[in-house]
N, CA, C and O atoms as a Tripos MOL2 file, in Angstrom:
@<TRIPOS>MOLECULE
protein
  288   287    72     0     0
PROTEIN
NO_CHARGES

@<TRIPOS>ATOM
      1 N           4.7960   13.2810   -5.7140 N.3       1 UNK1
      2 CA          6.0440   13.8950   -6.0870 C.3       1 UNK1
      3 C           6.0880   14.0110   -7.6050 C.2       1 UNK1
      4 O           5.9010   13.0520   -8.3530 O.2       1 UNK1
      5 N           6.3530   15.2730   -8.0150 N.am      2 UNK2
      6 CA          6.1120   15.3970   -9.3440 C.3       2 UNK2
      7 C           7.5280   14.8820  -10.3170 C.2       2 UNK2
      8 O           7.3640   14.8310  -11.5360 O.2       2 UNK2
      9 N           8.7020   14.5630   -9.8170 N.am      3 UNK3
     10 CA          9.4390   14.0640   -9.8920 C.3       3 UNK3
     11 C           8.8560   12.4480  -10.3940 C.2       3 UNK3
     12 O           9.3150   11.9350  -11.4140 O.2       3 UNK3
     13 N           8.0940   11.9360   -9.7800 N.am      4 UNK4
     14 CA          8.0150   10.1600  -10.2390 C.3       4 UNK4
     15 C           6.8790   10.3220  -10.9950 C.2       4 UNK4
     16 O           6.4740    9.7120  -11.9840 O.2       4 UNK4
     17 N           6.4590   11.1850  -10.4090 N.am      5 UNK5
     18 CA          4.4260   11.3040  -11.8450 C.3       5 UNK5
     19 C           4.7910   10.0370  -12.9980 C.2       5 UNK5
     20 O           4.2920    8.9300  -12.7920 O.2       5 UNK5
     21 N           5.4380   10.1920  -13.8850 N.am      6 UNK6
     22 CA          5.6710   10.0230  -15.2440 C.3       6 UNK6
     23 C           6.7870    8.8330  -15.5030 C.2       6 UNK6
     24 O           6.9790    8.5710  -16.6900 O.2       6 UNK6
     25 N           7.4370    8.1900  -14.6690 N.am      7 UNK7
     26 CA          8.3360    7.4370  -14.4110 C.3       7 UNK7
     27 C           7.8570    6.4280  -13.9120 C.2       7 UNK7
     28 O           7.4210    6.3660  -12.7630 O.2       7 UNK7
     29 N           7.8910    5.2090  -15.0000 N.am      8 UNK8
     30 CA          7.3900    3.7170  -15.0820 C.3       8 UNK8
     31 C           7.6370    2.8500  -13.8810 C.2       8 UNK8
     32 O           6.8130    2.1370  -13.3110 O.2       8 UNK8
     33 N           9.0930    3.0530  -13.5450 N.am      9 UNK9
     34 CA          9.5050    2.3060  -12.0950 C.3       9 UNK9
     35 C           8.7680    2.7060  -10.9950 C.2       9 UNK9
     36 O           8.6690    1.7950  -10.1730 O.2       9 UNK9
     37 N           8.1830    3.7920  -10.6570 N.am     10 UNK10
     38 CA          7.6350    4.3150   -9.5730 C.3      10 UNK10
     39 C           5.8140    4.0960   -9.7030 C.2      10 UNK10
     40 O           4.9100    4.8360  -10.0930 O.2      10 UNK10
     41 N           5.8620    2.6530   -9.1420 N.am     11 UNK11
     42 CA          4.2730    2.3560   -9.2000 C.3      11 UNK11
     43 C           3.3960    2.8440   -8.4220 C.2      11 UNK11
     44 O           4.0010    3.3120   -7.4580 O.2      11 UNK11
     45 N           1.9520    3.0380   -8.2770 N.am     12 UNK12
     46 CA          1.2810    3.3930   -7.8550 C.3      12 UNK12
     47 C           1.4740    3.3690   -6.1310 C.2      12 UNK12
     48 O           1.2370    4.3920   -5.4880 O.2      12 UNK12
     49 N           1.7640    2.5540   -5.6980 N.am     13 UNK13
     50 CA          2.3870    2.5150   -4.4150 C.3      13 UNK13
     51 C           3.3570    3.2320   -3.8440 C.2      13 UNK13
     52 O           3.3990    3.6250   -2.6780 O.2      13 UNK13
     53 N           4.4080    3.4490   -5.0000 N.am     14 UNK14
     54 CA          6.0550    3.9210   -4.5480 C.3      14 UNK14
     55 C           5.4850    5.2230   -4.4860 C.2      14 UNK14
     56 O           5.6380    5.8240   -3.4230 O.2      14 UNK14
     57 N           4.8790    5.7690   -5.3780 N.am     15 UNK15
     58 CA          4.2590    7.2730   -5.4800 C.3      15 UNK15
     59 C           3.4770    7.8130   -3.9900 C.2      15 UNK15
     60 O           3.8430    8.7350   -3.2610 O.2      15 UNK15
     61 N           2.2850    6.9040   -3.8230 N.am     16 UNK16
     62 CA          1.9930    7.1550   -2.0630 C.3      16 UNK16
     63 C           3.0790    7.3310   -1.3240 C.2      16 UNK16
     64 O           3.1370    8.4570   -0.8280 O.2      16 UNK16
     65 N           4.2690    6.3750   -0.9830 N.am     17 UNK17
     66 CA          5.1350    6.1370   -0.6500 C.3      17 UNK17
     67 C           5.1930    7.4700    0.8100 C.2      17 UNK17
     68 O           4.7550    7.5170    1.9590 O.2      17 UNK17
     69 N           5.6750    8.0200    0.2660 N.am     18 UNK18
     70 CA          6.0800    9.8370    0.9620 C.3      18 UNK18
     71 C           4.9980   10.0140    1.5410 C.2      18 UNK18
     72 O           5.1510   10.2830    2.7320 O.2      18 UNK18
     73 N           3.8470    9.9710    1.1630 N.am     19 UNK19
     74 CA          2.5710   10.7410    2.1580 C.3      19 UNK19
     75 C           2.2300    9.6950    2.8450 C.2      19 UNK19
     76 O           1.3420   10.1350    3.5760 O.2      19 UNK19
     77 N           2.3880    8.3800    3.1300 N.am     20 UNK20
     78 CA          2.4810    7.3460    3.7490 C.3      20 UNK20
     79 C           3.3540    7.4750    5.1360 C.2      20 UNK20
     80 O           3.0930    7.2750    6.3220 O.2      20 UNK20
     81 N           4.4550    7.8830    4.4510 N.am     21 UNK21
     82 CA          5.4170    7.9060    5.6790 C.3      21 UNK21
     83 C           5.3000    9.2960    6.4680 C.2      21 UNK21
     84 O           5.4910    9.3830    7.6810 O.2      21 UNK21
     85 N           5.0160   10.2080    5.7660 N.am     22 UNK22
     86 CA          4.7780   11.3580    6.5130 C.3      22 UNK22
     87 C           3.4040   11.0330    7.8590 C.2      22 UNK22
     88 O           3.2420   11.6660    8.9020 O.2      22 UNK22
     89 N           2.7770   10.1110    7.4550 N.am     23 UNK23
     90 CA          1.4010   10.0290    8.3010 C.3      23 UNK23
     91 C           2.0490    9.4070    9.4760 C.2      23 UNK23
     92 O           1.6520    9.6410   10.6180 O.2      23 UNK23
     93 N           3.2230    8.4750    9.1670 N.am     24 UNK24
     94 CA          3.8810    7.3690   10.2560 C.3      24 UNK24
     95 C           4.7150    8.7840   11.0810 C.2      24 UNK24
     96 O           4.5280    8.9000   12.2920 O.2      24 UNK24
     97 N           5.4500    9.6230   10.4880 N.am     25 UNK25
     98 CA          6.0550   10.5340   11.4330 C.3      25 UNK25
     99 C           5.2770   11.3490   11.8470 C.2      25 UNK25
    100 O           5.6280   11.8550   12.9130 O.2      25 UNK25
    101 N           4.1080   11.7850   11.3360 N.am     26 UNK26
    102 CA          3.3870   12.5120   12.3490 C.3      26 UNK26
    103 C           2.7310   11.8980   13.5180 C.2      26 UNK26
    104 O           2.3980   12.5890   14.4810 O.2      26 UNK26
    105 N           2.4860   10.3140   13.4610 N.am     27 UNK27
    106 CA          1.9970    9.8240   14.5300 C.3      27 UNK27
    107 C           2.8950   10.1210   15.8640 C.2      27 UNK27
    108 O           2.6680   10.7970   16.8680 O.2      27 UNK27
    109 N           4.3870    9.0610   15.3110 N.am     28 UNK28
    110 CA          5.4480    9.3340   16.0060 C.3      28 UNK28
    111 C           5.8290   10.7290   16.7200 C.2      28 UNK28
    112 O           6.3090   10.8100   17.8510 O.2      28 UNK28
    113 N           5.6370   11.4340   16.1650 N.am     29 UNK29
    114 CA          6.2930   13.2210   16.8560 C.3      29 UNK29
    115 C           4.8860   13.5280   17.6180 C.2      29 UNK29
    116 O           4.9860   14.0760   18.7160 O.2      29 UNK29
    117 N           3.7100   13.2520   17.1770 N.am     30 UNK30
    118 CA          2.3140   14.2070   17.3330 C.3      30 UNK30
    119 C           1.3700   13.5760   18.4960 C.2      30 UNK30
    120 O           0.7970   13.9400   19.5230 O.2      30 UNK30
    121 N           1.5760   12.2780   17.6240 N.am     31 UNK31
    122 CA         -0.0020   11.9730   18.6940 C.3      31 UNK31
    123 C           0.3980   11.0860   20.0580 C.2      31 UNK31
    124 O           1.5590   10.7400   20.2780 O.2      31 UNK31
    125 N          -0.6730   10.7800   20.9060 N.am     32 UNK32
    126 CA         -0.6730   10.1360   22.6860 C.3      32 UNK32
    127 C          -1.4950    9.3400   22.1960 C.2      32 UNK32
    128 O          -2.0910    9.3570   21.1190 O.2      32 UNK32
    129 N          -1.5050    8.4310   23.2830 N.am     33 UNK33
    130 CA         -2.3850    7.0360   23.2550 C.3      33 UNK33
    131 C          -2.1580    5.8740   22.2410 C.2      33 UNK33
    132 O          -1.2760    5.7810   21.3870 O.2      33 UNK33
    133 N          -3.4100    4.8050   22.6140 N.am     34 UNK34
    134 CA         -2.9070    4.1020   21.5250 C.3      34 UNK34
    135 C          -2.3510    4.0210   20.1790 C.2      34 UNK34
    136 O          -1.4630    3.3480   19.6550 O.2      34 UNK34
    137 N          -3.4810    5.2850   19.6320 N.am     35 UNK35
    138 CA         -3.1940    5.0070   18.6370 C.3      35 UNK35
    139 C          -1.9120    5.6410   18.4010 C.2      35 UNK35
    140 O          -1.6900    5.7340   17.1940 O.2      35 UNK35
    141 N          -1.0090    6.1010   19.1210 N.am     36 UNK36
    142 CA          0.0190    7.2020   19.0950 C.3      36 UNK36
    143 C           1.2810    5.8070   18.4270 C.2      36 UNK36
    144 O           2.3550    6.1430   17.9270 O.2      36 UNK36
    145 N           0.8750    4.3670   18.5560 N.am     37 UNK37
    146 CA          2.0420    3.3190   18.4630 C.3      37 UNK37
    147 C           1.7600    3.1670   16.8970 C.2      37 UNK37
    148 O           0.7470    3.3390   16.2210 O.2      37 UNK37
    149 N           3.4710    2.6550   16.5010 N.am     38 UNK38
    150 CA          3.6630    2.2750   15.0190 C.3      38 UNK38
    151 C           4.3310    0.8170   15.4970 C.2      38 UNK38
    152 O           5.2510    0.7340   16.3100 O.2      38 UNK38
    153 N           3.6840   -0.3220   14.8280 N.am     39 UNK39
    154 CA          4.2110   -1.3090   15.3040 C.3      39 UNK39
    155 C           5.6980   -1.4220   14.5000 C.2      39 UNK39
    156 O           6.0680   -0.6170   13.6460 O.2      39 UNK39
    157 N           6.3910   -2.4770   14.9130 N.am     40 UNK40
    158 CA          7.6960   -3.1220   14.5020 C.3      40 UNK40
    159 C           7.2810   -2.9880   13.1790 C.2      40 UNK40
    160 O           7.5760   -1.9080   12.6660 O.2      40 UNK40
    161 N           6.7180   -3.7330   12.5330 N.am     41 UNK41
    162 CA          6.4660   -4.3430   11.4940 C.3      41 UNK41
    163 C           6.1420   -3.5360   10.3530 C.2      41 UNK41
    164 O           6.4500   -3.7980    9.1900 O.2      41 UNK41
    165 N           5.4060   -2.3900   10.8200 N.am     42 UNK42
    166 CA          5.2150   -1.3140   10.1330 C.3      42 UNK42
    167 C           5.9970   -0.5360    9.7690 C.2      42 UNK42
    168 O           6.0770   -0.1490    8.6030 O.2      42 UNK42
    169 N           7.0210   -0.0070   11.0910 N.am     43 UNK43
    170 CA          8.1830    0.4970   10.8930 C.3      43 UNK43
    171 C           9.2280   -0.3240    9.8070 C.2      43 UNK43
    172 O           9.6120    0.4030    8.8910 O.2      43 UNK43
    173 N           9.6120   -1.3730    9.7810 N.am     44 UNK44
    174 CA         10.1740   -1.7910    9.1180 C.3      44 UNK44
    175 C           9.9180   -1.8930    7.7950 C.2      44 UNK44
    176 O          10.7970   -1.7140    6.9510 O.2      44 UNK44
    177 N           8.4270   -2.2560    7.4460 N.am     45 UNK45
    178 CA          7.9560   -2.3110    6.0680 C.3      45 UNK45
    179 C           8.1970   -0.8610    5.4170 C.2      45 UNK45
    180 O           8.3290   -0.5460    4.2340 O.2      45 UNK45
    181 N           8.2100   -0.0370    6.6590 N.am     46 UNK46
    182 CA          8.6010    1.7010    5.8960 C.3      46 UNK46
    183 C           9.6080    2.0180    5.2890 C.2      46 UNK46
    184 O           9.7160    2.5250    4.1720 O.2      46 UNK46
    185 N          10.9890    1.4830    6.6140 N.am     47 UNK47
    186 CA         12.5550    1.3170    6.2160 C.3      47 UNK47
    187 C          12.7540    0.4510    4.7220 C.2      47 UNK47
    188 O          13.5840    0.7700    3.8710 O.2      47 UNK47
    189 N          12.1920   -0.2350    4.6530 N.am     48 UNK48
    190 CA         12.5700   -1.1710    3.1420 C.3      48 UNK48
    191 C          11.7040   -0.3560    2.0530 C.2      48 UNK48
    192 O          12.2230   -0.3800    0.9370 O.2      48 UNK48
    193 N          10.4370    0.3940    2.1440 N.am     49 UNK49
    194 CA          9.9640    1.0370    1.3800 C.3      49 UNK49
    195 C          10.9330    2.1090    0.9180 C.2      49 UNK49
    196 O          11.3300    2.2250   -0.2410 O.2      49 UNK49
    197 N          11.2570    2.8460    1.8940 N.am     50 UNK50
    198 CA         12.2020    4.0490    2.0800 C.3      50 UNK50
    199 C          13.2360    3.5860    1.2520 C.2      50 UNK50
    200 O          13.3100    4.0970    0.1340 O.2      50 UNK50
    201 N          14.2300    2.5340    1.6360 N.am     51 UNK51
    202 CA         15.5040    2.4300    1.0160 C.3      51 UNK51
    203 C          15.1210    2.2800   -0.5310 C.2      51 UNK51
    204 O          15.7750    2.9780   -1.3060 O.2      51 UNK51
    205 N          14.0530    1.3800   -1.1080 N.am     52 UNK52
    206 CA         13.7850    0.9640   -2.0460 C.3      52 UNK52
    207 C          13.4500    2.5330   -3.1070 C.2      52 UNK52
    208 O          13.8610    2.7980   -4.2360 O.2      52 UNK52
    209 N          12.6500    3.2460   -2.2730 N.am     53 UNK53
    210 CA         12.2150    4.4840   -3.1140 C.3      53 UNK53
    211 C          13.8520    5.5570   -3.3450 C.2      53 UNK53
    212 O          14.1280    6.0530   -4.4370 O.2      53 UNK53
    213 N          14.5410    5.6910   -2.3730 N.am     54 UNK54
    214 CA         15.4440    6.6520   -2.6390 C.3      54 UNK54
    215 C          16.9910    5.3480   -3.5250 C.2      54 UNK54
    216 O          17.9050    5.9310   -4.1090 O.2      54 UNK54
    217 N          17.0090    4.3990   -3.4940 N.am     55 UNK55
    218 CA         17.7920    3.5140   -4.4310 C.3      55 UNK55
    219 C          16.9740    3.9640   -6.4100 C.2      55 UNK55
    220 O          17.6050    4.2550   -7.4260 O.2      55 UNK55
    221 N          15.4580    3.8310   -6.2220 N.am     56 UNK56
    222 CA         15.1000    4.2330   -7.7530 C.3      56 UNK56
    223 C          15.3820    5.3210   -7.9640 C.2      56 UNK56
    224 O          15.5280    5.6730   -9.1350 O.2      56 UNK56
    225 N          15.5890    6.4030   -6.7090 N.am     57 UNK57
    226 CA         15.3150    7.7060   -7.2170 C.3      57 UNK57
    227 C          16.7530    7.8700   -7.9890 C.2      57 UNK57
    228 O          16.9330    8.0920   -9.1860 O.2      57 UNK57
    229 N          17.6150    7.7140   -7.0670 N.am     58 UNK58
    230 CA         19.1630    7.7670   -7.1130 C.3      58 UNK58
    231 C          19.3550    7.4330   -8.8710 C.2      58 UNK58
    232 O          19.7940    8.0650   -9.8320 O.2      58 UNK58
    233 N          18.7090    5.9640   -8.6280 N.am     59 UNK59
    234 CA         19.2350    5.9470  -10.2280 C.3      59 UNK59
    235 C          18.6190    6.4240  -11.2710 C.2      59 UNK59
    236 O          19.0060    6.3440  -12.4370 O.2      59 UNK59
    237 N          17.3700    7.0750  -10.7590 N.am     60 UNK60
    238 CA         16.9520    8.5460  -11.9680 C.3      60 UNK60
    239 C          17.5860   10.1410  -12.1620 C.2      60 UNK60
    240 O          17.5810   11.0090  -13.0350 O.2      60 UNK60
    241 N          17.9540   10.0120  -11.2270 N.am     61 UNK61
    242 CA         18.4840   11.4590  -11.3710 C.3      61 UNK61
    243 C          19.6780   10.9310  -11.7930 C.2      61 UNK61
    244 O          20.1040   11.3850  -12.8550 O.2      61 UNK61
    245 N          20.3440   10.0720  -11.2260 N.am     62 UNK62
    246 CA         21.6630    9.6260  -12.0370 C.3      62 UNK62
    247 C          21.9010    9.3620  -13.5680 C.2      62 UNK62
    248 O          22.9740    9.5510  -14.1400 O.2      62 UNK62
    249 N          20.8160    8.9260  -14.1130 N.am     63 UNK63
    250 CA         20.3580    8.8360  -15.7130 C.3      63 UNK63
    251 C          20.0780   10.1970  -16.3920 C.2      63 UNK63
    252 O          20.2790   10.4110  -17.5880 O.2      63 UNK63
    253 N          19.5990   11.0840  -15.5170 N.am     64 UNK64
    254 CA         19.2600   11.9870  -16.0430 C.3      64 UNK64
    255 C          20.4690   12.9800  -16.1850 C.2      64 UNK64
    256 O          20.6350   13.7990  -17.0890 O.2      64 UNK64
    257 N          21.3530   12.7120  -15.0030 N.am     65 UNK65
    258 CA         22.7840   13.8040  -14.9380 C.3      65 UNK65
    259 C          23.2440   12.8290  -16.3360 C.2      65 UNK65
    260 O          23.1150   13.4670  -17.3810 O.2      65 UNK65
    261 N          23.5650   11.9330  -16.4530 N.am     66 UNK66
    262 CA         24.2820   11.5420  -17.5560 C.3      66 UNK66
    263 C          23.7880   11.8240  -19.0880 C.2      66 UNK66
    264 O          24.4630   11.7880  -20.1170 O.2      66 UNK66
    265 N          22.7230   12.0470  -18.9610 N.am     67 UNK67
    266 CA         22.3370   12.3430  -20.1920 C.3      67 UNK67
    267 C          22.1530   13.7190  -20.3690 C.2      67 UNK67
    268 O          21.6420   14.0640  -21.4350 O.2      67 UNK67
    269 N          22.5610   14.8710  -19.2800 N.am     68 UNK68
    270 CA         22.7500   15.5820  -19.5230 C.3      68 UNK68
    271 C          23.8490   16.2420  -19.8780 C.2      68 UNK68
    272 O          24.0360   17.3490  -20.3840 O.2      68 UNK68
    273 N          24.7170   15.1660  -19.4400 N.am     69 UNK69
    274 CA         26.0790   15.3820  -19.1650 C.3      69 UNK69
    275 C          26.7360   15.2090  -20.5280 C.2      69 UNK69
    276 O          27.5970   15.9280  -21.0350 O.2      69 UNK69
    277 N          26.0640   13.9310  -21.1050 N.am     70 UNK70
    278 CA         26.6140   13.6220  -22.6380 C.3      70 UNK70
    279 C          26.0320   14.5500  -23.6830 C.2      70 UNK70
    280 O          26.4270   14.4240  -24.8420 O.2      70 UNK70
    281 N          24.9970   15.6050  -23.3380 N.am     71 UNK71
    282 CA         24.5710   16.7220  -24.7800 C.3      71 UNK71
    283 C          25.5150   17.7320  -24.3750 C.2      71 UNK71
    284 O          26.0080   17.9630  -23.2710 O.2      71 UNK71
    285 N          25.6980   18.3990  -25.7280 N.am     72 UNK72
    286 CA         26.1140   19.3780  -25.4220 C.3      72 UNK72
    287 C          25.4710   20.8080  -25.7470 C.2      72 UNK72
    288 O          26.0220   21.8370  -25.3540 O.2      72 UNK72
@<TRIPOS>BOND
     1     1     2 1
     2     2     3 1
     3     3     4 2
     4     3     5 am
     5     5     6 1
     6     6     7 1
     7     7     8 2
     8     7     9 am
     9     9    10 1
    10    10    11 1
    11    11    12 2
    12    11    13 am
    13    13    14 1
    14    14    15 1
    15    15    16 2
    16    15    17 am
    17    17    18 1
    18    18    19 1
    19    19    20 2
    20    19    21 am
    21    21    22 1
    22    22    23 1
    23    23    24 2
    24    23    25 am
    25    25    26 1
    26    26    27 1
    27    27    28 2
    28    27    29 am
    29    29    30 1
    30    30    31 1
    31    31    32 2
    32    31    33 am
    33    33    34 1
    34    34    35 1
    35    35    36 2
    36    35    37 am
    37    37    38 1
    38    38    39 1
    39    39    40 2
    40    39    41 am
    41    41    42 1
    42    42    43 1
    43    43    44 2
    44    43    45 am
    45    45    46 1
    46    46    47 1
    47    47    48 2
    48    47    49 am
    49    49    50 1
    50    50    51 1
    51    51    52 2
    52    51    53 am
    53    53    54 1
    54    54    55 1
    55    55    56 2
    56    55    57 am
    57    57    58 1
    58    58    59 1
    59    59    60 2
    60    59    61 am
    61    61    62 1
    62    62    63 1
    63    63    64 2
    64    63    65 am
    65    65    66 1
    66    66    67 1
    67    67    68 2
    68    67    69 am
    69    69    70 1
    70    70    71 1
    71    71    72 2
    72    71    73 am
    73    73    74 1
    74    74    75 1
    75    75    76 2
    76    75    77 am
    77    77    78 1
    78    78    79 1
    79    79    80 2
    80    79    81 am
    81    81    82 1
    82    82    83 1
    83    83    84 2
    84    83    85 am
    85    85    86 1
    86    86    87 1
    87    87    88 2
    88    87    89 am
    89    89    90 1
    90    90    91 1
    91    91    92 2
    92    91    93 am
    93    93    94 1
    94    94    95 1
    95    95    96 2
    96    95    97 am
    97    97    98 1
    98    98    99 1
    99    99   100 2
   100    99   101 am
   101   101   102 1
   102   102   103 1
   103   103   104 2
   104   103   105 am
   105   105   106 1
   106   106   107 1
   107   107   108 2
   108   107   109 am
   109   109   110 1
   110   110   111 1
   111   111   112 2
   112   111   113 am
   113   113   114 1
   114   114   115 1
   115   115   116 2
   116   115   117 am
   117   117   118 1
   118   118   119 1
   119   119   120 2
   120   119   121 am
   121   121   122 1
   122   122   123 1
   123   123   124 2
   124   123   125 am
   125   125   126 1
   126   126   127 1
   127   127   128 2
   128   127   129 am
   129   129   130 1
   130   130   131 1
   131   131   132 2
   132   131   133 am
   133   133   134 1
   134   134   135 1
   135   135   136 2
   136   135   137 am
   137   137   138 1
   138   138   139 1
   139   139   140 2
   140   139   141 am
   141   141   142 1
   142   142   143 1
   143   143   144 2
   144   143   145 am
   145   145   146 1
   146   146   147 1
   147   147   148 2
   148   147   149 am
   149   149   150 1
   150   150   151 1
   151   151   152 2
   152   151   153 am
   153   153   154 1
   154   154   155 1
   155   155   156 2
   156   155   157 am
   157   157   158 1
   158   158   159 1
   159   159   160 2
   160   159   161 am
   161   161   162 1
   162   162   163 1
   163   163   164 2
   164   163   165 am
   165   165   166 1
   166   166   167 1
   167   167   168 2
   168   167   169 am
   169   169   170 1
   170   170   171 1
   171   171   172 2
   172   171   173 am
   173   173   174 1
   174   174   175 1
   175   175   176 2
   176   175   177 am
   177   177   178 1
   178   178   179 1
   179   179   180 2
   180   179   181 am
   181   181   182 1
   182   182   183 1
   183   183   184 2
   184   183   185 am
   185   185   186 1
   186   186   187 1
   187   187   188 2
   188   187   189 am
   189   189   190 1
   190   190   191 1
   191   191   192 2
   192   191   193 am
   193   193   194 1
   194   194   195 1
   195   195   196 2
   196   195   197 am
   197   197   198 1
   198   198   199 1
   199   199   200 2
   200   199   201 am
   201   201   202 1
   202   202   203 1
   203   203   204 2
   204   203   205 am
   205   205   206 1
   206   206   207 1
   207   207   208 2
   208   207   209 am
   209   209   210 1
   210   210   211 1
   211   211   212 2
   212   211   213 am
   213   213   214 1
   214   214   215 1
   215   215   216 2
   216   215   217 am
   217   217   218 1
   218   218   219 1
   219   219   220 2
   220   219   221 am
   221   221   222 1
   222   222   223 1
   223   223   224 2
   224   223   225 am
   225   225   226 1
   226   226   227 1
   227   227   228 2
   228   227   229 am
   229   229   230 1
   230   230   231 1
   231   231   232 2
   232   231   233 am
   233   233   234 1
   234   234   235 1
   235   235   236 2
   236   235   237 am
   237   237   238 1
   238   238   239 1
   239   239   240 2
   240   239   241 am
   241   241   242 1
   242   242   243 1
   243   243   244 2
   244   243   245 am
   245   245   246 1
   246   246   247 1
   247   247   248 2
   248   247   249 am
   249   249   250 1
   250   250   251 1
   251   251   252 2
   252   251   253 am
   253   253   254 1
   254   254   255 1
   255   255   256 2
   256   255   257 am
   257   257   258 1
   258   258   259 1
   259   259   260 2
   260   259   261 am
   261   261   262 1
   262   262   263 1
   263   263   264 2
   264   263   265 am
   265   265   266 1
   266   266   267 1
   267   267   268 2
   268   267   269 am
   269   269   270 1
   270   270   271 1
   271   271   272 2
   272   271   273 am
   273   273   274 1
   274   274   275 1
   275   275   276 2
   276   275   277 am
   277   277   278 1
   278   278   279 1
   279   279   280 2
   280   279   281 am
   281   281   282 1
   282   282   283 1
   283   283   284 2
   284   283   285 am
   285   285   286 1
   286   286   287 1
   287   287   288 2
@<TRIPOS>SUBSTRUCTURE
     1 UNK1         2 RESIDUE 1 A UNK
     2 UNK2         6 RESIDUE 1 A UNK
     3 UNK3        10 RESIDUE 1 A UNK
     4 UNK4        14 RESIDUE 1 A UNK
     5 UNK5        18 RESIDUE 1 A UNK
     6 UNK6        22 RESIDUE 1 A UNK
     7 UNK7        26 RESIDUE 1 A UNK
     8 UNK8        30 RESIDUE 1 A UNK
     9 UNK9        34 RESIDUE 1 A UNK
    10 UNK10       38 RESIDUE 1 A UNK
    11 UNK11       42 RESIDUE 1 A UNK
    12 UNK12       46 RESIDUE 1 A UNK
    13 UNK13       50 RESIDUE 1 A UNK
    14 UNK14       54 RESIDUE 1 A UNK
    15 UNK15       58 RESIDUE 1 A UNK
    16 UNK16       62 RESIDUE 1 A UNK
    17 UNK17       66 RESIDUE 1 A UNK
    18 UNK18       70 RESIDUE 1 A UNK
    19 UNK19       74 RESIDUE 1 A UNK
    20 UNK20       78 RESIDUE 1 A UNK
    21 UNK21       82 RESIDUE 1 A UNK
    22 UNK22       86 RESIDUE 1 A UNK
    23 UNK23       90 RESIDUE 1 A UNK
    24 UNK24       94 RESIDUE 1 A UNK
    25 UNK25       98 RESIDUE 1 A UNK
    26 UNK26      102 RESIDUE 1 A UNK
    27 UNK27      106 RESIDUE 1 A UNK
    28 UNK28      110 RESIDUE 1 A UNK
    29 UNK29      114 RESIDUE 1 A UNK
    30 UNK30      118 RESIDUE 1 A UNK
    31 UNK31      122 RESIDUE 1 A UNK
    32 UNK32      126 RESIDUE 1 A UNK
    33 UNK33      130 RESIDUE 1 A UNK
    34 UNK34      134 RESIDUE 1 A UNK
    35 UNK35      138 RESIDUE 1 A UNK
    36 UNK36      142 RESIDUE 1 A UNK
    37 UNK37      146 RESIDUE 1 A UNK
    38 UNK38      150 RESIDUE 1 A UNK
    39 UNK39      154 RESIDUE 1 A UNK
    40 UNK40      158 RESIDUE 1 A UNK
    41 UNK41      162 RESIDUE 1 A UNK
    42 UNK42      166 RESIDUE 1 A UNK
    43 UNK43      170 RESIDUE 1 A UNK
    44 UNK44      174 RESIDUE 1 A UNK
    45 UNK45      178 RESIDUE 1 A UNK
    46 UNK46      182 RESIDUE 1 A UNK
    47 UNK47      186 RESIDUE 1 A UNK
    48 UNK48      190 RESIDUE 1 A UNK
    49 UNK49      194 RESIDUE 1 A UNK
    50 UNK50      198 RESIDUE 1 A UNK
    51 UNK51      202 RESIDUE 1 A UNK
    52 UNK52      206 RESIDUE 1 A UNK
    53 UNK53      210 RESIDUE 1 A UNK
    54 UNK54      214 RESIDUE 1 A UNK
    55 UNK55      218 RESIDUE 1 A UNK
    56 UNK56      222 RESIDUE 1 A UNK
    57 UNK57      226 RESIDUE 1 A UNK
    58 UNK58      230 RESIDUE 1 A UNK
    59 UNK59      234 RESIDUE 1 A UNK
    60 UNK60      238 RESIDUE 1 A UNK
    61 UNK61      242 RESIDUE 1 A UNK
    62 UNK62      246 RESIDUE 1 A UNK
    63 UNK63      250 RESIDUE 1 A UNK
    64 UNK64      254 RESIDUE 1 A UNK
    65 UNK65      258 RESIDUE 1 A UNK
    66 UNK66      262 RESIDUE 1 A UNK
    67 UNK67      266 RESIDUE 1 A UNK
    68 UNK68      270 RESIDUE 1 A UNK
    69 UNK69      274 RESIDUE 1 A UNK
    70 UNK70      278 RESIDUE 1 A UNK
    71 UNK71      282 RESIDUE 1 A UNK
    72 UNK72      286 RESIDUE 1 A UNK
């Protein structure tokens, strides 16, 4: 996401983040068989990834409206 490229809070991990989870919903919608399962654990480690990535994002774009907000 070219949005976090350049943005210190968003570590090498948080950045995968999105194409990570996209692989977990394509399992979910796409594939049969075993390997078609996302365990508990996984799922969950996603949900806390998830909340965690859109809580930093929030407060970047929120920094950024304000500082746009204060030039004139």
């Amino acid at each position: 996401m070219r949005l976090t490229k350049e943005d210190p809070s968003f570590g090498i991990g948080m950045r995968a983040f999105l194409g990570q989870a996209y692989n977990l919903k394509a399992i979910a919608d796409y594939e049969i068989g075993p390997s078609s399962k996302v365990s508990p654990e996984r799922a969950a480690k996603a949900i806390a990834e998830s909340e965690l990535f859109v809580a930093r994002l929030t407060r970047m774009v929120e920094a950024g409206r304000s500082r746009s907000e204060s030039t004139p």
